[in-house]
C-alpha positions in Angstrom: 0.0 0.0 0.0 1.3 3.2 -0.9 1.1 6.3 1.7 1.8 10.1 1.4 4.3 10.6 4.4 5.9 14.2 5.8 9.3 13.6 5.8 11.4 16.1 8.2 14.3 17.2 5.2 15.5 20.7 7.3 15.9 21.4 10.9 17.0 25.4 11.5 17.3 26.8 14.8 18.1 30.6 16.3 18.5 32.0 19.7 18.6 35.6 20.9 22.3 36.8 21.5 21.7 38.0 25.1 22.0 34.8 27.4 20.5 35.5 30.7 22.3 33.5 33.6 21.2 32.7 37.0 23.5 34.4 39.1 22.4 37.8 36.8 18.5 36.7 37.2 19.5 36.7 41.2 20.0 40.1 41.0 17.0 41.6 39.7 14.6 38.7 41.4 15.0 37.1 45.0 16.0 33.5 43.6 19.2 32.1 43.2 21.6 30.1 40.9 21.1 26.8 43.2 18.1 27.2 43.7 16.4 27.7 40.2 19.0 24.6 39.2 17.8 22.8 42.2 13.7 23.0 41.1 14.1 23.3 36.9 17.8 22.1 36.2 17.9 25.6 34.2 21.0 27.5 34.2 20.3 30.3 31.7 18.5 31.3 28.8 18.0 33.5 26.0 15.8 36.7 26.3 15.1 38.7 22.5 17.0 42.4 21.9 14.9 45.3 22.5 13.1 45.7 18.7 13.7 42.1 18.5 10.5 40.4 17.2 9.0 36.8 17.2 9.0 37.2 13.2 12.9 37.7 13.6 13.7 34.9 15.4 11.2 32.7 13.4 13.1 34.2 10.2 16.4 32.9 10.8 15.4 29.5 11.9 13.6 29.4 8.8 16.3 29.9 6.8 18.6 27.6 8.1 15.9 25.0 8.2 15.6 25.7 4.3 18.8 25.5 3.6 19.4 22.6 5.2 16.5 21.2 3.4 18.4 22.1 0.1 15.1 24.0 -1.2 14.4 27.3 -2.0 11.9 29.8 -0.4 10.1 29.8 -3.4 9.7 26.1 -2.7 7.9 26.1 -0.2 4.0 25.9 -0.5 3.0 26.2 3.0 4.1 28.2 6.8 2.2 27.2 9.9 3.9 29.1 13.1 3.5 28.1 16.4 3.2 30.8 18.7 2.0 32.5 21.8 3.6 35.5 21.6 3.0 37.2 17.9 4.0 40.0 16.9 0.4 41.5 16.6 -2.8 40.4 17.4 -3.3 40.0 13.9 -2.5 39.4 11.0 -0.4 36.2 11.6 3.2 36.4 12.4 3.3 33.1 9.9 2.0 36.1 7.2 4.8 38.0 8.3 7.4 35.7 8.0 6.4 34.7 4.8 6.5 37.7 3.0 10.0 38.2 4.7 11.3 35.0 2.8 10.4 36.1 -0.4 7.8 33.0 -0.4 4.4 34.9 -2.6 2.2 31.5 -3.1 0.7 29.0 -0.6 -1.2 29.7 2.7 0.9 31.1 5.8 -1.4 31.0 9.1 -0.3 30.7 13.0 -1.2 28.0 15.6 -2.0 28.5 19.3 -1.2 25.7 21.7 1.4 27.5 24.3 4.0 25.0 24.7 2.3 22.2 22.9 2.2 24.3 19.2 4.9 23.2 17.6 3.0 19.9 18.4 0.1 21.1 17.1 1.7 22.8 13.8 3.5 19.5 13.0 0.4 17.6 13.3 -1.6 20.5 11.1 1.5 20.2 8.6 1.1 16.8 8.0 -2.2 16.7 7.2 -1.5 19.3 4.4 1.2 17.9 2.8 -0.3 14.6 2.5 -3.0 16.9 0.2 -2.4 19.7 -1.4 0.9 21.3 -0.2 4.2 20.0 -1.2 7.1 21.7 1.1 5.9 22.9 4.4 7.7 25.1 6.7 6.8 24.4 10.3 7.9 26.9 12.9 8.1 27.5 16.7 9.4 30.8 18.0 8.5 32.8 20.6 9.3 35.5 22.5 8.3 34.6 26.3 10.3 37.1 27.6 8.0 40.1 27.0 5.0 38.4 28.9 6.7 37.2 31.6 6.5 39.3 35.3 9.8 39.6 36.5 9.1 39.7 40.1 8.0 36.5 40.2 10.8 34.5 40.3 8.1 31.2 40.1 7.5 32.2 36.8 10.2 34.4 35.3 13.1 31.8 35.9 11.9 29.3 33.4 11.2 31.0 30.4 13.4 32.4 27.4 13.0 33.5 23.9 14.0 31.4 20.9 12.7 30.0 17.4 13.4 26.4 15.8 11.8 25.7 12.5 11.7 22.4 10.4 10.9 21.6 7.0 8.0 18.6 6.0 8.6 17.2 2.2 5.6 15.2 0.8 7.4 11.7 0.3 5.9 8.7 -0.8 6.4 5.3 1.4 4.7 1.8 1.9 2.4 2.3 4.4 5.0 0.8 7.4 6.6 2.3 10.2 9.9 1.6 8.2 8.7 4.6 6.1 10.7 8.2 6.4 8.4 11.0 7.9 5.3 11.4 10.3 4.0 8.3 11.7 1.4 8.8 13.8 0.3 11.6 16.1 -1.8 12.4 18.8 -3.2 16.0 20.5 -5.5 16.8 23.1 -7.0 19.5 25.2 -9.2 19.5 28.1 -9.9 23.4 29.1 -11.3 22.6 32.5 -7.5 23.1 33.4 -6.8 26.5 31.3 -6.8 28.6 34.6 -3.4 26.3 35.9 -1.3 28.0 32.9 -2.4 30.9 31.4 -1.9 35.1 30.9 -3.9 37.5 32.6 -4.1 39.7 29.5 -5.5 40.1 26.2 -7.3 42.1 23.7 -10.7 41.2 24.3 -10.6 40.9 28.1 -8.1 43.6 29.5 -6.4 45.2 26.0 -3.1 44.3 27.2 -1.1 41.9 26.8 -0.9 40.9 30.7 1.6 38.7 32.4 2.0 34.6 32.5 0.4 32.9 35.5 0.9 29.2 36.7 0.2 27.2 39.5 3.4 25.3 39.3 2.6 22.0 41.4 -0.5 21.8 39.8 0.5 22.1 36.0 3.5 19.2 37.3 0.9 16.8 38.9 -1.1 17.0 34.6 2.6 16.9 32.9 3.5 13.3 33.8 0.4 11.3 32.8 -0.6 13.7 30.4 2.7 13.6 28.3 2.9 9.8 29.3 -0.7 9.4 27.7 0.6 11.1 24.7 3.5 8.9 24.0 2.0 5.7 24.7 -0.9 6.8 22.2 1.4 7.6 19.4 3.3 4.7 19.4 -0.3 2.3 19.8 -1.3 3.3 16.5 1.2 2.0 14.4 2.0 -0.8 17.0 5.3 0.3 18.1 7.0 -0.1 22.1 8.7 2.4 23.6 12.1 0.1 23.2 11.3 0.9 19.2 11.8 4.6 19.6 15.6 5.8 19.4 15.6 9.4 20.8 12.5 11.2 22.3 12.5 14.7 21.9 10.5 16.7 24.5 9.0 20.0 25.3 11.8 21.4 27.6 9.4 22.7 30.3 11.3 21.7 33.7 14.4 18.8 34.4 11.5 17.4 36.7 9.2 17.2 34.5 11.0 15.3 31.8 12.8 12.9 34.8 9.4 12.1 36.3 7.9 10.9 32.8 11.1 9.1 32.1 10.7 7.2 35.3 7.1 6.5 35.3 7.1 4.8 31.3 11.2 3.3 32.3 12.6 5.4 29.9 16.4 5.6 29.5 17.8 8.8 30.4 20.6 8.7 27.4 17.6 8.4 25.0 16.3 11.8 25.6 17.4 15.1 24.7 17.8 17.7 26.9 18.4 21.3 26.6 16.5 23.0 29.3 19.8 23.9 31.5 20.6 26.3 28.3 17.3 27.4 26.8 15.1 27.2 29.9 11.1 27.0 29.0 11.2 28.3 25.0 7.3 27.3 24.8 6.4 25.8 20.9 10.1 26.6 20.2 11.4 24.2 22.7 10.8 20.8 20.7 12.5 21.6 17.7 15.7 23.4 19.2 16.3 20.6 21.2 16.0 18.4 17.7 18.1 20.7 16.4 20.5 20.0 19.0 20.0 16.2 18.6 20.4 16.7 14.7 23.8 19.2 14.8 26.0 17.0 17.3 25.1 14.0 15.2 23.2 11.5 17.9 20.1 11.9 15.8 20.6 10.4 12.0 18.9 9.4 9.4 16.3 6.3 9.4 16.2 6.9 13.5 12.7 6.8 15.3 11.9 9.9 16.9 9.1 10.4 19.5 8.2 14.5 20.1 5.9 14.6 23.0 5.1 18.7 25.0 1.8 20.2 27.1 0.9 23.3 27.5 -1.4 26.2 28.7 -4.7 24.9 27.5 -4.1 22.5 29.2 -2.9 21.2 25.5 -0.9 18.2 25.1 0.4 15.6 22.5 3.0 13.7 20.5 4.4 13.0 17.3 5.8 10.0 16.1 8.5 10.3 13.3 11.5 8.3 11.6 14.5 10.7 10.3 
């Protein structure tokens, strides 16, 4: 049986210049280096130049991603952005980052899933390509930063700014999890939970853009059987274990977090990629910097199994199922 798969062909990834540390976070909030280390396993992260936008980060991880991809802007056919921080409330910052490619066809919209959207976008990708669209450029970037109150150090210790981008290539395959591209995924959201994550702003409630708010224990006690729900459902429907799976990529919310799902599905520690200690909490752009990461330093090749998995505000969650 023949099947239209996504295939991932480009991975791109930018982060703002300015790296904010701990010890300089300790001076402007009463925290710590050991003790945000102690509760997140963050050490720093990246917070966007004043003037800098979402667009501009999204931009240059598009273009690598492209590149990579050995394509062309005019090549590709379709942008979905995940973001919760745009540049405007409307029109999309996918609009905007389109026209700054030089790409004048296709559709260009965003996605809105907090951290989960690059889940999300990926998912809303695939099901393009395997129709109409032949090159899609899928995005996460966001600029936390400018949300974020910084006198809460609960909050303002875990988030940074940053933008990773990939590029889907319709690709033709047998039908089998041997195939290259997007296997299976899986997304939910239950909003009986959207007051545990969520920003106390926006243009039709206050007109501002208001701050981020979390109940931190509560969002932890969803993450670890919500995220393990995700994997396990992604991997059911094309009859896969989690022994099958050679690297799982996840949403870089909190070292706890991604140690208390590893332990509770018995997953090895060296199979997972990790780069919260140097990005912190980069929302939708979390999942594919750290596959970025995975893809540069070489542990993550071609023909591998990859498992994305992230939740979010929403509450959203979900997972992706992939082979390089």
């Amino acid at each position: 049986m023949t099947a239209i798969r996504s295939a991932l062909v480009g991975c791109g990834a930018y982060l703002p210049e300015k790296a904010l540390t701990n010890e300089a976070l300790a001076k402007i909030v009463d925290t710590s280096d050991s003790w945000i280390r102690e509760r997140t396993g963050i050490a720093k992260r990246h917070i966007a130049a004043e003037g800098e936008l979402t667009s501009d980060l999204a931009v240059h991880a598009s273009t690598e991603a492209i590149r990579q991809a050995d394509l062309q802007p005019e090549d590709i056919d379709l942008v979905v952005l995940a973001t919760a921080t745009p540049d405007q409330t409307f029109p999309a910052t996918a609009a905007t980052v389109q026209a700054r490619l030089g790409i004048t066809h296709g559709a260009a919209f965003d996605v809105q899933a907090v951290c989960s959207g690059f889940i999300f976008a990926l998912t809303t990708a695939d099901l393009i390509v395997s129709g109409q669209s032949r090159n899609a450029l899928v995005i996460g970037a966001e600029t936390f930063s400018r949300i974020l109150d910084w006198n809460d150090r609960t909050t303002c210790v875990l988030f940074g700014d940053g933008a990773g981008a990939v590029v889907l290539k319709s690709s033709k395959g047998d039908g089998t999890p041997n195939d290259r591209g997007i296997l299976s995924s899986y997304l939910r959201t239950d909003g009986r939970f959207r007051d545990l994550l969520y920003v106390d702003g926006g243009p039709s409630s206050t007109q501002t853009a208001g701050f981020l708010r979390m109940q931190g224990k509560e969002v932890f006690r969803h993450a670890v059987t919500n995220i393990a729900e995700a994997i396990m459902a992604a991997l059911d429907q094309v009859n896969l274990d989690l022994d099958d799976v050679d690297w799982f990529v996840p949403h870089q919310a909190n070292v706890r977090i991604l140690d208390g799902t590893a332990k509770k599905l018995g997953i090895p520690p060296e199979k997972v990629i990790l780069t919260v200690a140097d990005h912190g909490n980069t929302s939708a752009a979390s999942v594919p910097l750290a596959l970025h990461v995975g893809v540069q330093d070489g542990r993550i090749k071609s023909g591998d199994l990859v498992l994305f998995e992230a939740m979010g505000g929403g509450l959203t969650w979900g997972s992706v199922l992939a082979r390089m």
